[in-house]
C-alpha positions as CSV (number, residue, x, y, z in Angstrom):
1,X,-40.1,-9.2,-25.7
2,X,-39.8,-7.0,-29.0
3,X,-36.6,-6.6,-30.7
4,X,-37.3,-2.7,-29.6
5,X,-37.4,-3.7,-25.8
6,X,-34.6,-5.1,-26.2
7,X,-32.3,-2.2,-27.6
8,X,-34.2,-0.1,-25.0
9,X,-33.0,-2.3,-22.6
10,X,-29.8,-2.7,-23.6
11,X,-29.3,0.8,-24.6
12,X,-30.5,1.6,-21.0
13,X,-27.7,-0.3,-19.5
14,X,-25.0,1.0,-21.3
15,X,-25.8,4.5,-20.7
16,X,-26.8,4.3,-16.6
17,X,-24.4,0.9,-16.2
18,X,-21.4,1.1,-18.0
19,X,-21.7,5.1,-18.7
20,X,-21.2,4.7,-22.4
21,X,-21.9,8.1,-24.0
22,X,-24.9,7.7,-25.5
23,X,-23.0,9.8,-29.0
24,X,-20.8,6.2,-28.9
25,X,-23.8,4.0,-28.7
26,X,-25.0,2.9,-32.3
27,X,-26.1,-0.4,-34.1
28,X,-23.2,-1.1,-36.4
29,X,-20.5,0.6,-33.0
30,X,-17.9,-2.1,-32.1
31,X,-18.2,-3.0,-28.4
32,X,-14.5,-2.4,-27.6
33,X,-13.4,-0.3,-30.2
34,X,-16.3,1.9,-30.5
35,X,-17.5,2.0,-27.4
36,X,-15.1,1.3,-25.4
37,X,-16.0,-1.6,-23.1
38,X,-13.4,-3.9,-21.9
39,X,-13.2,-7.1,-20.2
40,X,-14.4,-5.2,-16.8
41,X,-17.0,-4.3,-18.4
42,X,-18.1,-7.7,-19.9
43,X,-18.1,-9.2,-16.4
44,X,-20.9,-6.5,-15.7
45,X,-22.5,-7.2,-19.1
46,X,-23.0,-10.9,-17.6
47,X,-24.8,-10.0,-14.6
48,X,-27.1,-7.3,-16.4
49,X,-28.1,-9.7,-19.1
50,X,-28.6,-12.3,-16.2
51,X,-31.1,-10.0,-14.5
52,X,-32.5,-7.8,-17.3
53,X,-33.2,-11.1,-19.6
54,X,-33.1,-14.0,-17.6
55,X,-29.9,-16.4,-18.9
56,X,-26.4,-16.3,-18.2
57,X,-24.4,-15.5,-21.2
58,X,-21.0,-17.9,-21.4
59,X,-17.7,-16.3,-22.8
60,X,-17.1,-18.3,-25.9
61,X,-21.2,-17.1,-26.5
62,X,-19.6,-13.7,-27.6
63,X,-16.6,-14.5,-29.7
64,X,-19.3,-13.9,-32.9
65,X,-20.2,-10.6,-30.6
66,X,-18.6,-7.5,-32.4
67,X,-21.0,-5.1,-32.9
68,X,-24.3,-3.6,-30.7
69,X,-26.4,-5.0,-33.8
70,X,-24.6,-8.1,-33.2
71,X,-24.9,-8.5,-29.1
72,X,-29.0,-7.1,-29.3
73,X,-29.4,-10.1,-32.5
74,X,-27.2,-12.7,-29.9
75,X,-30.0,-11.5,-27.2
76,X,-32.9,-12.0,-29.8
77,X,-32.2,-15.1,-30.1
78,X,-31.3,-16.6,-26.7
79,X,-34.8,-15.1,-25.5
80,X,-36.8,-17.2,-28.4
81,X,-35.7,-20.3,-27.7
């Protein structure tokens, strides 16, 4: 999967999923202060990842996650190994 795909993907979700306006939704936007997505919503995030990208993400795997640029790189690099 392209790094592309996977902001499409990603972008997708947050838009149909978490209904993120898609104004709030840009690479260097801070999950919760930016965009707004709380703890709920990270519970969600789990499950989409799980079925859009095929691994479960652990919650100590996003304590380096600030940024969309930073959760799509954190995805990147999960799906090459």
């Amino acid at each position: 999967m392209t790094r592309q795909e996977i902001e499409e993907k990603v972008r997708d979700f947050l838009i149909e999923d978490l209904e993120i306006d898609e104004e709030r939704i840009a690479d260097d936007a801070r999950l919760k202060e930016d965009m707004g997505i709380d703890s709920l919503d990270f519970v969600d995030i789990v499950v989409i990842v799980e079925r859009n990208f095929g691994f479960k993400i652990k919650p100590e795997d996003m304590t380096k996650v600030k940024t969309l640029r930073d959760f799509c790189d954190f995805i990147e690099n999960k799906m090459q190994l």
